[in-house]
N, C-alpha and C positions, 0 to 999 in steps of 0.2 A: 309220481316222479320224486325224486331223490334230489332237495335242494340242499341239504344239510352242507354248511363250511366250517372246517375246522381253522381257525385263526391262532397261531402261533406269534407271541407277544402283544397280545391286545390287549393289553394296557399302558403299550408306548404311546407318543403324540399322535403317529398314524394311527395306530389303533382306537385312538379316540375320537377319530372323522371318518374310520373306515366302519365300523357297527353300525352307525345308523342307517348308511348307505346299502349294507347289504339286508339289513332288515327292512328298509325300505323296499326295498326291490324283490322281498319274498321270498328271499333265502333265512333257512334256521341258523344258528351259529354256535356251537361250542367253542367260547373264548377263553383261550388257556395263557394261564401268566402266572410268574412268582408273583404276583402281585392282585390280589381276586378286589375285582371294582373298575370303576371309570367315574370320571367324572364330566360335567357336561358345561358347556360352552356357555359364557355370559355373551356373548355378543349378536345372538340370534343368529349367527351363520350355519350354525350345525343345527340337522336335524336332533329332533327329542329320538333319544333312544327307546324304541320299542322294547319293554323287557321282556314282553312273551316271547320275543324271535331269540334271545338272547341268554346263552346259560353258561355260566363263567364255572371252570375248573383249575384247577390248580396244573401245573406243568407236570409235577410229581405222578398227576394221576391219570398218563396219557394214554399210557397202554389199558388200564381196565377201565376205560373211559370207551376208547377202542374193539374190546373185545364187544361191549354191549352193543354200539352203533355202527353202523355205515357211513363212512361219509369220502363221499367222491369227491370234496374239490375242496383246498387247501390252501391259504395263505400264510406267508412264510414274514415275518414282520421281525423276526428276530435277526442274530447275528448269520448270514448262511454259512458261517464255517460249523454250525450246531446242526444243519441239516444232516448228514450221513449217522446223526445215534438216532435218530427219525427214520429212515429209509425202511426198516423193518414195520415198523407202526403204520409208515403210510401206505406200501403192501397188505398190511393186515386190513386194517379200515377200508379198503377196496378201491385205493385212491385213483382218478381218473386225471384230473389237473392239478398241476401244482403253480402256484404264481410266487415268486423268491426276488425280496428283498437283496441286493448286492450294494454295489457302490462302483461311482467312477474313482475313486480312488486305487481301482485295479491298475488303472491306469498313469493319472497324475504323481503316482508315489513311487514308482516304477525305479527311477532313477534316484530317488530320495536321497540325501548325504547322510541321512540316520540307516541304518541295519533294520532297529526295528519298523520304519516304514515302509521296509523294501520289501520283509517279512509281510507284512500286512497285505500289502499290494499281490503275492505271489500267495497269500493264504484265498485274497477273491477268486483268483486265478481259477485255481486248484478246487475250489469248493464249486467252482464253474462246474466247471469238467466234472467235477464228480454227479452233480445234481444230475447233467446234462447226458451221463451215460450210463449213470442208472435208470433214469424216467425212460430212455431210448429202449434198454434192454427188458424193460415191464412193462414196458406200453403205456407208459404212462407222458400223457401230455404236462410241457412243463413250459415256463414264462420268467424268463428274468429280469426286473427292472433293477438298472443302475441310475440312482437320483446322485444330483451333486450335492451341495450341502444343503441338507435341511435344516428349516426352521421352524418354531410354528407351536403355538399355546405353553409358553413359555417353560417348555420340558427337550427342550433340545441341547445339546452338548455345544453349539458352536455361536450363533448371535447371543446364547443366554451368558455364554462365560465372559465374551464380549462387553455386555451390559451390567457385567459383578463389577467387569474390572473399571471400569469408566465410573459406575457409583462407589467406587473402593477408593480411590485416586485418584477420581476427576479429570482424569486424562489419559489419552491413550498413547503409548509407543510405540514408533513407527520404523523401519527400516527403509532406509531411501523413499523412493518416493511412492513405494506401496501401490506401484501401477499394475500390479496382478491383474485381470480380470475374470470377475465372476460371473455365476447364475446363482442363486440361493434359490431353492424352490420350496415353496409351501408343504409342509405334511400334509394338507387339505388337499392339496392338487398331487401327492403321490398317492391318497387313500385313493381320490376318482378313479387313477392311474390302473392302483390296483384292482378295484370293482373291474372297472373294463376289461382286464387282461383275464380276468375268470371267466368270460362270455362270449369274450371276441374270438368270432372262427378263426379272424388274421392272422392272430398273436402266437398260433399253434408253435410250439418250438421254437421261437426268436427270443431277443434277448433285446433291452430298448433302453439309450439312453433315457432319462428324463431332468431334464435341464431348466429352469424359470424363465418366465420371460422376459427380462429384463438383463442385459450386460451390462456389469458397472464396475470400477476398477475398487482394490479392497480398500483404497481411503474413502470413496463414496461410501462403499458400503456400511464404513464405520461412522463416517459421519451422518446417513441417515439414523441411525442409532442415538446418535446424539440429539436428535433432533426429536425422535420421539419419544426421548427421557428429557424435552424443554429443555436442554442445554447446547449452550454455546460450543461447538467444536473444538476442542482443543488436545494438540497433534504435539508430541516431542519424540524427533526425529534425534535417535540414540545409534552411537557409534555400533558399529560391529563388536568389538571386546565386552561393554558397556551393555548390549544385551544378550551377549551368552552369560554372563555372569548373573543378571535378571534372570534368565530364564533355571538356571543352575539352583540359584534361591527359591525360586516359584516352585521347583520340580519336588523341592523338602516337605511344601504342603502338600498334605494327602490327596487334597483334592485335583492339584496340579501336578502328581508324577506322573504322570504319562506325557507332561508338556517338555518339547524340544525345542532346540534353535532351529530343525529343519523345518518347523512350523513359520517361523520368522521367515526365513526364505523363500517360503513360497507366497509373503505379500506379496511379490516382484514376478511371479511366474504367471502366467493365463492358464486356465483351469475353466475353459469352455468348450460346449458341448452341444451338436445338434440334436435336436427331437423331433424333423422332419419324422421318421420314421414313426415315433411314439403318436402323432399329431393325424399319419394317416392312419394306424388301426387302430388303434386307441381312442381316438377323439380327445388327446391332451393337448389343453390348453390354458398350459399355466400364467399365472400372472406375474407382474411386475414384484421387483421387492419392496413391498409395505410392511410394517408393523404397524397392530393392534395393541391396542393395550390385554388385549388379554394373552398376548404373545410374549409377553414382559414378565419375567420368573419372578 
């Protein structure tokens, strides 16, 4: 039998909870990423990565990676608007299932006051569809999880930037009364997610929220953050004019161009989601929002 997984970006935070899990469980794994390595958990949560199970290649090197092996079943950890220059490679490879990374931001961004959010929101859409009627017309079994924001060993875009700007400034900015509500879900509990959805007869062609479990509005959620940097809470609640001009400024660092005021706006929106469905074929059952210290960038 043919357990061989091909894993597409494993060397993001899922990827670093998702290897050991399928080496665990007796799957081989060709792990491809611009990035060759992992690194492994202080906190004892994560399994020790088996390296026999595990053989890291470069992205660059998927198709004659490909021609030599077989490998029926695929996880998708990267951006899926990059799946369709893959479609060819995963026909060749002999692929059987494919399990793809998406976002509820297909969703929540939909409406978005930025252009390029709406873009984004309609780029999930469409790489749906496309994953969805290609796998159909090949016979190929496919599985989409949509996670909401993730967090989780200190490698994630959205609590880590959080946690720069509060040790930068000491304080965070706020818009009204930042009664958004959340789920923030662990990368630990999307890696589960993902193992499951390679195995479960259920998951055949569905598509699953996956949601935390814990709803808390975005000032909680910044204030736990505060809490597990040992610091006092502290909130300055900045006019509308006053932070699109901040944010105008932020967007000049390189690292913050991509930041918007539509991000501001949606402290105030809910951006929640059930995973009834993910909970019965899945067996997901994520937890509460905690940080670790070793969640801390």
């Amino acid at each position: 039998m043919n357990n061989l997984v091909g894993v597409l970006g494993a060397s993001s935070h899922v990827g670093q909870a998702l290897l050991p899990l399928l080496a665990r469980d007796g799957f081989d794994v060709i792990a491809f990423s611009r990035r060759i390595g992992h690194e492994n958990s202080g906190d004892g949560e994560f399994l020790e990565l088996d390296e026999t199970k595990v053989i890291w290649r470069a992205i660059s090197s998927i198709d004659a990676v490909c021609a030599d092996h077989s490998i029926p079943y695929w996880i998708s950890l990267a951006p899926i608007r990059v799946l369709p220059a893959y479609f060819e490679t995963f026909k060749a490879s002999g692929a059987k299932r494919i399990v793809a990374l998406s976002s509820t931001s297909r969703f929540t961004k939909q409406n978005a006051s930025d252009p390029q959010d709406q873009a984004l929101a309609q780029s999930f859409v469409e790489s749906e569809f496309e994953l969805q009627n290609w796998a159909e017309r090949h016979g190929v079994e496919f599985v989409i999880l949509r996670p909401t924001l993730i967090y989780g060993l200190g490698k994630d875009k959205n609590i880590c930037e959080i946690i720069r700007l509060i040790r930068k400034f000491g304080f965070f900015p706020l818009l009204g009364g930042a009664s958004g509500l959340r789920q923030p879900v662990h990368c630990c509990d999307v890696a589960l997610a993902c193992q499951a959805a390679l195995i479960s007869p259920s998951a055949v062609n569905k598509s699953y929220n996956l949601s935390g479990g814990e709803v808390l509005s975005y000032r909680e959620m910044v204030a736990r953050v505060f809490q597990v940097l040992q610091r006092k809470p502290r909130f300055f609640n900045m006019p509308v004019g006053l932070l699109r001009v901040m944010m105008v400024l932020l967007s000049l660092i390189p690292r913050y161009r991509k930041w918007s005021f539509a991000m501001v706006e949606r402290m105030n929106q809910d951006m929640v989601f059930d995973h009834t469905e993910a909970e019965r074929d899945l067996g997901f059952k994520p937890r509460g929002f905690s940080l670790s210290a070793d969640d801390l960038p």
